[in-house]
C-alpha positions as CSV (number, residue, x, y, z in Angstrom):
1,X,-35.2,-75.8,8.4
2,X,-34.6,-73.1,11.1
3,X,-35.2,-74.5,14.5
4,X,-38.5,-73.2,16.0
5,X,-38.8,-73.5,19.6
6,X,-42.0,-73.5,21.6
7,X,-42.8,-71.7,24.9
8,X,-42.1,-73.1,28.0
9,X,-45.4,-71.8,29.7
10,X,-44.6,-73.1,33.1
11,X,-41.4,-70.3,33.8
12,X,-42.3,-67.9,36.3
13,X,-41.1,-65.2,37.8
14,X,-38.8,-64.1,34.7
15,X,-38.5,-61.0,32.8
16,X,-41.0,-60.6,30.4
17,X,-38.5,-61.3,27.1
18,X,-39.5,-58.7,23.9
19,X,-40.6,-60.1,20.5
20,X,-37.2,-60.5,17.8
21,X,-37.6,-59.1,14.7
22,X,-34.8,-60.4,12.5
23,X,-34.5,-58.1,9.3
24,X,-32.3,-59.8,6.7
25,X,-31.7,-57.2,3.8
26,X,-30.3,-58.2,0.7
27,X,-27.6,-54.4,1.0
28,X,-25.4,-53.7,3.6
29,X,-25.4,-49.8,3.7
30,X,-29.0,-48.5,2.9
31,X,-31.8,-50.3,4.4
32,X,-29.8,-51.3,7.3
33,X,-29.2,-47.9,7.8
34,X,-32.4,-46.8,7.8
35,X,-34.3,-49.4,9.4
36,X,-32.2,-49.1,12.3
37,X,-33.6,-46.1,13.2
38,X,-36.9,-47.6,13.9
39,X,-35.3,-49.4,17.4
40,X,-35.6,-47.2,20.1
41,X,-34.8,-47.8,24.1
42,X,-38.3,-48.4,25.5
43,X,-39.2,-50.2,22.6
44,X,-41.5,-53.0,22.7
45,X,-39.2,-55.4,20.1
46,X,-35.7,-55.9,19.6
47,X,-34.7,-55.3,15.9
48,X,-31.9,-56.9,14.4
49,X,-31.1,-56.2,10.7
50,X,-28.8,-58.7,9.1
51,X,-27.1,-58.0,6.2
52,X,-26.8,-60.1,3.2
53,X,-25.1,-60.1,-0.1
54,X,-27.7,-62.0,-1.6
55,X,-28.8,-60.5,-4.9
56,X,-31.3,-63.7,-6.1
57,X,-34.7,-63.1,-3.9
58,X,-34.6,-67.2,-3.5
59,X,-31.0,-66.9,-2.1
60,X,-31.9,-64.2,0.3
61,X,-35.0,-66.4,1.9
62,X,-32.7,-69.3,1.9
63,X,-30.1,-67.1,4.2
64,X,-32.8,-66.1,6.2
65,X,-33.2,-69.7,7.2
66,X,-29.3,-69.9,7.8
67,X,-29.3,-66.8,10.1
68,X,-31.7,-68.1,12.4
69,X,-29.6,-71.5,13.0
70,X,-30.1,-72.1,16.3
71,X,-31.1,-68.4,17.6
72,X,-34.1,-68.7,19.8
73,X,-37.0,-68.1,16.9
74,X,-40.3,-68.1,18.9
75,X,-43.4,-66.7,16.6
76,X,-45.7,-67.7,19.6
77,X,-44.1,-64.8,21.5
78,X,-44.3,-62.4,18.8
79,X,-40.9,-63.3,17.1
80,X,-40.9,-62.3,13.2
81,X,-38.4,-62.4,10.4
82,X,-38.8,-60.7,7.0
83,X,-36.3,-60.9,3.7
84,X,-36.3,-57.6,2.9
85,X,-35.0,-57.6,-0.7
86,X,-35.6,-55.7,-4.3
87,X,-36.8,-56.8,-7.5
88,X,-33.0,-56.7,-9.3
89,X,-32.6,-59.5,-12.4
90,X,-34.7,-61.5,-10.8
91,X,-37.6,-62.7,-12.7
92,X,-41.1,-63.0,-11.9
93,X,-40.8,-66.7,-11.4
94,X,-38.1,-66.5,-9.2
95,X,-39.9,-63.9,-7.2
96,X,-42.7,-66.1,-6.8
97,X,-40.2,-69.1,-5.9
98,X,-39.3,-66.8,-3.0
99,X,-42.5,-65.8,-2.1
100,X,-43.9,-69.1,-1.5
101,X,-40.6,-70.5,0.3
102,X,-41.2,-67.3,2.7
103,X,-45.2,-68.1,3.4
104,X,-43.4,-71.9,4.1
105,X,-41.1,-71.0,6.5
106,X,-43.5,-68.4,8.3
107,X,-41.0,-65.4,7.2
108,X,-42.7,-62.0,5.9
109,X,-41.9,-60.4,2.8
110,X,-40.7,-56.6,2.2
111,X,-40.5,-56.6,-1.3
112,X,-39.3,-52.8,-3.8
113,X,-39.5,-52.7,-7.9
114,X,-37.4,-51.9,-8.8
115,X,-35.5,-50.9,-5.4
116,X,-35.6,-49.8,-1.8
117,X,-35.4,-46.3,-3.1
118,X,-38.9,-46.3,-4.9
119,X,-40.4,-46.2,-1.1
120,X,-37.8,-43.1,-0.7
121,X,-39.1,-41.6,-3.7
122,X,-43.2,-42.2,-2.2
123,X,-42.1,-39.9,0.4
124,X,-42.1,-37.2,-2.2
125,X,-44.3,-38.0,-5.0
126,X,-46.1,-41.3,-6.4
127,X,-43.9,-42.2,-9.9
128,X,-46.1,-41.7,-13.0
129,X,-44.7,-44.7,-15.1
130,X,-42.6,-47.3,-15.0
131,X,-39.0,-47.3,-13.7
132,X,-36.2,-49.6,-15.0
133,X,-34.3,-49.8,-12.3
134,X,-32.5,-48.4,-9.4
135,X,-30.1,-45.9,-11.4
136,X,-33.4,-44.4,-13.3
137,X,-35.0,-44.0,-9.3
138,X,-32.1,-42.1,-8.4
139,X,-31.6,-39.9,-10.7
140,X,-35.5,-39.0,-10.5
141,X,-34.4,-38.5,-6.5
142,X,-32.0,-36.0,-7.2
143,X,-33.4,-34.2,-9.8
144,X,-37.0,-34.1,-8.4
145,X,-36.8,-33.9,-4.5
146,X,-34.7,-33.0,-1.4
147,X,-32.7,-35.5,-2.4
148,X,-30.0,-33.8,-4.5
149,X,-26.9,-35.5,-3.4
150,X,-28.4,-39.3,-2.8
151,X,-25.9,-41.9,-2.7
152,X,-26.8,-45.6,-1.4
153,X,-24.8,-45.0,1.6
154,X,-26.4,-41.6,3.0
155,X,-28.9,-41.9,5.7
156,X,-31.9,-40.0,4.6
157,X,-34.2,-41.4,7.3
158,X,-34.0,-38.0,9.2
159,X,-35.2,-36.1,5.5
160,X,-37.9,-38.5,5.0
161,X,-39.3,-39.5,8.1
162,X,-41.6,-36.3,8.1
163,X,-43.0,-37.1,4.8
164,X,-43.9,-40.7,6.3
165,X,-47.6,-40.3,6.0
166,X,-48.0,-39.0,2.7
167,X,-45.7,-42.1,1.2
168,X,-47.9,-44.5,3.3
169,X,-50.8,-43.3,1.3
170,X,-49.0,-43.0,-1.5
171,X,-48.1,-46.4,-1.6
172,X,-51.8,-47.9,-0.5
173,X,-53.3,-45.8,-3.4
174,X,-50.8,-47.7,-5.9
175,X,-51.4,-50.8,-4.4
176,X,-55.0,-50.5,-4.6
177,X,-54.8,-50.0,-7.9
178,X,-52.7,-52.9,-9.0
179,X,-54.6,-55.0,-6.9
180,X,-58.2,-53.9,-8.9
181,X,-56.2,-54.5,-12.3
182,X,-55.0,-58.4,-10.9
183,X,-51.2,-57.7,-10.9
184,X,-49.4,-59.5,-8.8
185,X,-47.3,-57.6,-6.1
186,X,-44.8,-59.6,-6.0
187,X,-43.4,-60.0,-10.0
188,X,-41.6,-57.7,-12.1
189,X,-45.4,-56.5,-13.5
190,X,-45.7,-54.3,-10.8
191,X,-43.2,-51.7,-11.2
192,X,-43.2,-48.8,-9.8
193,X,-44.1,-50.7,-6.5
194,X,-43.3,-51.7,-2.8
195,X,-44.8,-53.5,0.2
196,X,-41.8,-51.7,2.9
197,X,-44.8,-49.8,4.0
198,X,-46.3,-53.0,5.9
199,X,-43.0,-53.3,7.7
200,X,-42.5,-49.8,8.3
201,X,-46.0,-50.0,9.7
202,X,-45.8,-52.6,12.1
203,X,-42.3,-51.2,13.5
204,X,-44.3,-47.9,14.2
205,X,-47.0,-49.4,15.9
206,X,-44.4,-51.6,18.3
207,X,-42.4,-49.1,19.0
C-alpha cells in the first residue's frame, strides 16, 4: 500500500507546505488538459495530474497506489488523490471493485458514463436518454453546441468554463434524480452521468 506519512507537529519555523492533489486520469490529452487549468500561482494546493493508460477502472486505482510510492502523501494536511477515469467496457462489477478499493485506500473518485465528455456536454444541455458511448457524446457535441470541431485533444476549457454553473446544476439535477430512483452512481445503470462536478468543485473553492 502507498506509504502514508504522518505530521511531524513539533517543526517550527517552516513554510507553511500546500495540500497535494494527485489527479491520476485514465487519458493523456483531455482531462489533463483541462484540469490543468484549475492550478493557478496563488493557489492554495498544488495539482498534479498523472497520466495513465489504464483503461480497466480497477487498474487505474491500482496505479494510483503505484504513483504515490514513496511521494510524501499526507491526508492530515489536506493531501488528496482521485482516479479520475470513465465508464469504458468496464462492467458494473468492476466499477464497484474499484470503487471500494478507492474508499480503502482513502483515494476519491471522479467517475463519467459513458466519458469525460458527458460533463463537457452539461455545460450546454442535460442529455435526454441514454448514451452508448464516447463517439455517440461527440457527435451530439458537434452537432448540438459550440463545439463543432471537438477532437479529444482540443482544449475547450476556455469555451466551457463560462457555462460552469449551469453544468454544475445540470449535473446535481441528474444526480438527484438517480439517487430518488436507487441507481447506483457508480455502474453502467447510470448513463448519462458524472461525479467531475465534485472535483471541479473542490478545485474552485481551493483555488
Amino acid at each position: 500500500m502507498a506509504r502514508i506519512k504522518e505530521l511531524d507537529r513539533s517543526s517550527k519555523g517552516k513554510r507553511q507546505r500546500r495540500p497535494v492533489i494527485y489527479l491520476v486520469c485514465e487519458g493523456k490529452e483531455t482531462e489533463i488538459r483541462y484540469f490543468k487549468h484549475f492550478r493557478t500561482r496563488n493557489s492554495g494546493i498544488d495539482i498534479i495530474p498523472v497520466t495513465s493508460k489504464q483503461k480497466s477502472a480497477v487498474g487505474l486505482v491500482r496505479k494510483a497506489e503505484k504513483t504515490l510510492g514513496d511521494k510524501d502523501f499526507f491526508p492530515d494536511l489536506g493531501d488528496k488523490l482521485w482516479c479520475v477515469f470513465d465508464c469504458d467496457a468496464n462492467t458494473t462489477t468492476d466499477l464497484q471493485t474499484a470503487k471500494d478499493m478507492a474508499k480503502k485506500m482513502g483515494y476519491e473518485i471522479a467517475f463519467s458514463n459513458p466519458c469525460i465528455e458527458i460533463w463537457f456536454l452539461y455545460h450546454f444541455m442535460s442529455p435526454g436518454s441514454p448514451l452508448p458511448d464516447c463517439d455517440a457524446v461527440i457527435d451530439v457535441l458537434e452537432k448540438q453546441t459550440k463545439l463543432k470541431n471537438y477532437r479529444k485533444s482540443q482544449d475547450v476549457y476556455e469555451i466551457l468554463q463560462p457555462l460552469m454553473q449551469s453544468a454544475l446544476e445540470r449535473v446535481a439535477k441528474r444526480t438527484n434524480k438517480l439517487q430518488r430512483e436507487k441507481t447506483e452512481l457508480i455502474s453502467r445503470e447510470s448513463n448519462p452521468f458524472t461525479n467531475v462536478n465534485f472535483l471541479v468543485k473542490y478545485l474552485i473553492e481551493k483555488r
